[in-house]
C-alpha positions, -999 to 999 in steps of 0.1 A, spaced: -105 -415 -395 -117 -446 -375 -159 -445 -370 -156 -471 -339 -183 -456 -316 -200 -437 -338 -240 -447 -338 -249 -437 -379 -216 -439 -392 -199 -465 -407 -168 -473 -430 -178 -481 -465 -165 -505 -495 -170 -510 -531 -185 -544 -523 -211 -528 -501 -217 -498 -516 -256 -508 -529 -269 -524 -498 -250 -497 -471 -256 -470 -497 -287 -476 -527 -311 -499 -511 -305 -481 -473 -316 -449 -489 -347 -462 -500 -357 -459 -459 -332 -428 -449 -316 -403 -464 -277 -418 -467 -247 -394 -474 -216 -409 -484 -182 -389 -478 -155 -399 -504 -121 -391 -487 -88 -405 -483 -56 -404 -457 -34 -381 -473 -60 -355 -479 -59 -329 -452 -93 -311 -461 -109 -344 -458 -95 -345 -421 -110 -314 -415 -146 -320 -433 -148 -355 -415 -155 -350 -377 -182 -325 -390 -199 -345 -411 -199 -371 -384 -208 -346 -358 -238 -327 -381 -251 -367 -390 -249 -379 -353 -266 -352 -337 -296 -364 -362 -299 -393 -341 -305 -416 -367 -328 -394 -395 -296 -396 -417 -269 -419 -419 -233 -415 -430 -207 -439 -452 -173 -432 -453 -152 -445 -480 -116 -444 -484 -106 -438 -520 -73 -452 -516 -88 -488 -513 -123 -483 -523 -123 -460 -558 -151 -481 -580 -183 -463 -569 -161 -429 -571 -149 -432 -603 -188 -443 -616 -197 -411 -601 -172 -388 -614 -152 -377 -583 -121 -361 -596 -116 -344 -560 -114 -350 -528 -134 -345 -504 -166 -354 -523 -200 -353 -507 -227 -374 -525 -266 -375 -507 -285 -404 -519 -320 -409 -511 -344 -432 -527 -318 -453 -542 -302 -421 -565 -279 -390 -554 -298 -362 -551 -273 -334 -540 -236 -334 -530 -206 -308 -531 -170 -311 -527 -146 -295 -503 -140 -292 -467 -175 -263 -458 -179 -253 -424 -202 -269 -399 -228 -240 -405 -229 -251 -440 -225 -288 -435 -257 -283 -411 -277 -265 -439 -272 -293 -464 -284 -322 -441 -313 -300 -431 -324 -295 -467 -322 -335 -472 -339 -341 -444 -365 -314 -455 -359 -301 -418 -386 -272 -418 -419 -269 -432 -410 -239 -455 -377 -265 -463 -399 -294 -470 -424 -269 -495 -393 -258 -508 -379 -296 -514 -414 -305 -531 -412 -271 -556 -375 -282 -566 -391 -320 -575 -421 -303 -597 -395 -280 -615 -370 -305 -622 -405 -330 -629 -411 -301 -654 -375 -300 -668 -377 -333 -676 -406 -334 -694 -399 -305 -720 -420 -279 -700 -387 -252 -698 -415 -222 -689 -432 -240 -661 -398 -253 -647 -382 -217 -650 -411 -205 -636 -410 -225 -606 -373 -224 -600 -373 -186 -598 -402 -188 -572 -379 -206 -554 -353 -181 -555 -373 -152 -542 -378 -172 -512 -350 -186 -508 -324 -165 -528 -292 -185 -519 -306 -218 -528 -282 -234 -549 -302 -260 -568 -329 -231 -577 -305 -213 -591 -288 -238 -609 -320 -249 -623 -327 -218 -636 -296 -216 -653 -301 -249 -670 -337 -235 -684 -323 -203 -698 -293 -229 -713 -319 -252 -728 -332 -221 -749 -300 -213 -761 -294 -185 -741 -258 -189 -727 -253 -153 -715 -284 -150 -691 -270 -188 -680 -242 -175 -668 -257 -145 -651 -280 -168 -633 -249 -187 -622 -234 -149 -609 -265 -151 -586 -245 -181 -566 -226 -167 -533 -189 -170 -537 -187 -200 -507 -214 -223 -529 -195 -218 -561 -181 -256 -555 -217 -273 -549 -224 -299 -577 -252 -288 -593 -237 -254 -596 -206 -269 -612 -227 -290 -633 -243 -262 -653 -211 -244 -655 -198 -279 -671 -226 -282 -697 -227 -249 -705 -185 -249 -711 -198 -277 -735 -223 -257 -756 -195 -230 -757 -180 -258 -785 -216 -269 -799 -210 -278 -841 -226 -263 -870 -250 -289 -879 -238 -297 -912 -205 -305 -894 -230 -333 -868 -242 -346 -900 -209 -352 -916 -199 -368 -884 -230 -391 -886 -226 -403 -920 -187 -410 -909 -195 -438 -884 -225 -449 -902 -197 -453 -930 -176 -473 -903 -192 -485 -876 -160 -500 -860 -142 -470 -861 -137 -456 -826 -121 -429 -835 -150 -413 -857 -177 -425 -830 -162 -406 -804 -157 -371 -827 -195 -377 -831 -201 -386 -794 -184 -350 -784 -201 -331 -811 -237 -346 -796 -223 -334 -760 -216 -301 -773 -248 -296 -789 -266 -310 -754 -277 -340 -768 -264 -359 -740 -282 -394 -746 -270 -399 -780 -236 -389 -767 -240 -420 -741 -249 -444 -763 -221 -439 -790 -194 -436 -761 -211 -467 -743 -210 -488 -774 -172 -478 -777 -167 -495 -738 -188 -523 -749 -164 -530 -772 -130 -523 -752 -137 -511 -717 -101 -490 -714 -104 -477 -751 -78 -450 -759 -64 -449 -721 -98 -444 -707 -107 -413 -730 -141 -422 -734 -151 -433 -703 -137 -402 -689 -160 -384 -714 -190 -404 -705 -180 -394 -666 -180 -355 -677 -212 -360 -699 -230 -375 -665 -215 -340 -644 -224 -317 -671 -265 -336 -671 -265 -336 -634 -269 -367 -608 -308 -369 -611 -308 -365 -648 -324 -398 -669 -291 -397 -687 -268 -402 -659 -289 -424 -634 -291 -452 -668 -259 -444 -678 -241 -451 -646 -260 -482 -640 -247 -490 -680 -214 -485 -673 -216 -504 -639 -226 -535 -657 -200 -533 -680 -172 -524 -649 -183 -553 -633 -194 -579 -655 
C-alpha cells in the first residue's frame, strides 16, 4: 500500500511516531491508519482513507503504519485489530474506530475532526464542555449536555457513548446499556462505543467492598507480591476506580516489564479502552508505560 504520490499521506514508523504523529497534530488534525499486508479489510479501508484525506487538500493529514514492522505505538494504544483508525489532534487521540467503513462514513468522521460545518463545529465544542464536565465530577451537567447533543444529532456516536458513561458513573448499568441500544448497528465498532461497552463489562464483576479491603490489606501485607497486587489491581478496575488500578499494575511493570507473560500490561491496555483515549487515566498512563517500554 505504497503512498508515493500522495500529497498528505505518508508511511509511518515507531521511531517517528511523536514528531509525524503528536507534535504534527498540535497544527492539524493527523489520523493514523494501523494496517498490515495480509489484512484484506485494511486493503479495502486504505485507498479511502487516502482518497477522503487528499481531497482535504491539506486540512488533515494521514500516517500509515504497517504493524508487521512498526507495532510499538499499536500495542501502547491497545490495537488488538486490524484495521484501526486513531485521530489525534492537539498532541492526544481524540476519536478512532476499527474496521474497513465505507467512504460515506469514512467522509463523516474526517468532517467531524475537522469540525467541517458550523452546526459540526457547535456540536465539537458541546462534546468538549460535557466531557470538560465529566471530568470534573459534574455527571448532571455532562448528561445534560450529551443528550442535547443527541436530539440534534441522534446518531452521534460520542454523545451517546457519553451518556452511557454518565448513567454508568451512577451505578446504573441497565439504562447504560439502553443508551448504548441507541447506537446504529454500522457504528457498533467505533471506539468510544466499544469503550463503554468495555467498562461497563468490568462493573458487571465490581467486588463487595469488604472483599477490596481484604485485597488492600494483602499487598500492604506484601508489597512484592505480584500476584496479590494484580487481584487488587482488577478488583479497583471492576469497581471503576481506574487510576488506582494503573498505579498498582504500573508498579508491577516497573518492576518486571513482561511480568506473568504480559498479563498485566495487557490489563493496563484494557483498563486504558474501557477509560477512553481522552481520559486523564489513559493519556498519563500511556505516556507511563511508554517510559518504561522505552527506557
Amino acid at each position: 500500500m505504497a503512498t508515493a504520490g500522495l500529497q498528505h499521506t505518508s508511511d509511518g514508523t515507531d521511531q517517528g511516531f511523536m514528531a509525524d504523529v503528536v507534535e504534527a497534530s498540535m497544527t492539524q488534525p493527523v489520523i493514523v491508519d494501523f494496517w498490515a499486508p495480509w489484512c484484506q479489510p485494511c486493503r479495502i479501508l486504505g485507498p479511502v482513507l487516502e482518497k477522503v484525506v487528499e481531497a482535504k487538500k491539506g486540512a488533515v493529514k494521514l500516517v500509515k503504519i504497517n504493524t508487521e514492522e512498526h507495532n510499538a505505538y499499536a500495542s501502547q494504544l491497545g490495537v488488538r485489530s486490524i484495521p484501526a483508525v486513531y485521530a489525534f489532534h492537539k498532541g492526544r487521540p481524540v476519536d478512532g474506530f476499527m474496521g474497513a467503513l465505507p467512504e460515506s462514513q469514512v467522509s463523516a468522521f474526517v468532517e467531524r475532526l475537522l469540525g467541517g460545518t458550523d452546526s459540526a463545529q457547535v456540536i465539537a465544542e458541546a462534546l468538549g464542555q460535557a466531557e470538560a464536565a465529566s471530568q470534573a465530577g459534574d455527571i448532571p451537567l455532562a448528561a445534560e449536555i450529551y443528550a442535547a447533543i443527541i436530539q440534534e444529532d441522534p446518531e452521534n456516536t460520542t454523545a451517546i457513548a457519553g451518556l452511557a458513561r454518565c448513567y454508568l458513573a451512577n451505578g446504573d448499568t441497565a439504562r447504560a446499556l439502553a443508551t448504548l441500544d441507541m447506537v446504529p448497528e454500522a457504528k457498533r465498532n467505533e471506539a468510544a462505543v466499544k469503550s463503554v461497552r468495555l467498562a461497563i463489562e468490568m462493573a458487571a464483576e465490581a467486588p463487595a467492598p469488604t472483599e477490596l479491603d481484604a485485597a488492600l490489606s494483602a499487598v500492604s501485607a506484601d508489597p512484592g507480591n505480584h500476584d496479590k497486587r494484580f487481584e487488587l489491581a482488577e478488583q479497583y478496575a471492576a469497581a471503576g476506580r481506574y487510576q488506582d488500578a494503573a498505579d498498582h499494575l504500573l508498579i508491577i511493570l516497573s518492576a518486571k516489564l513482561g511480568w506473568a507473560e504480559g498479563k498485566a500490561k495487557d490489563k493496563l491496555l484494557k483498563i486504558f479502552e474501557a477509560a477512553g483515549p481522552t481520559d486523564p487515566v489513559t493519556i498519563e498512563g500511556r505516556r507511563r508505560l511508554a517510559s518504561l517500554m522505552f527506557a
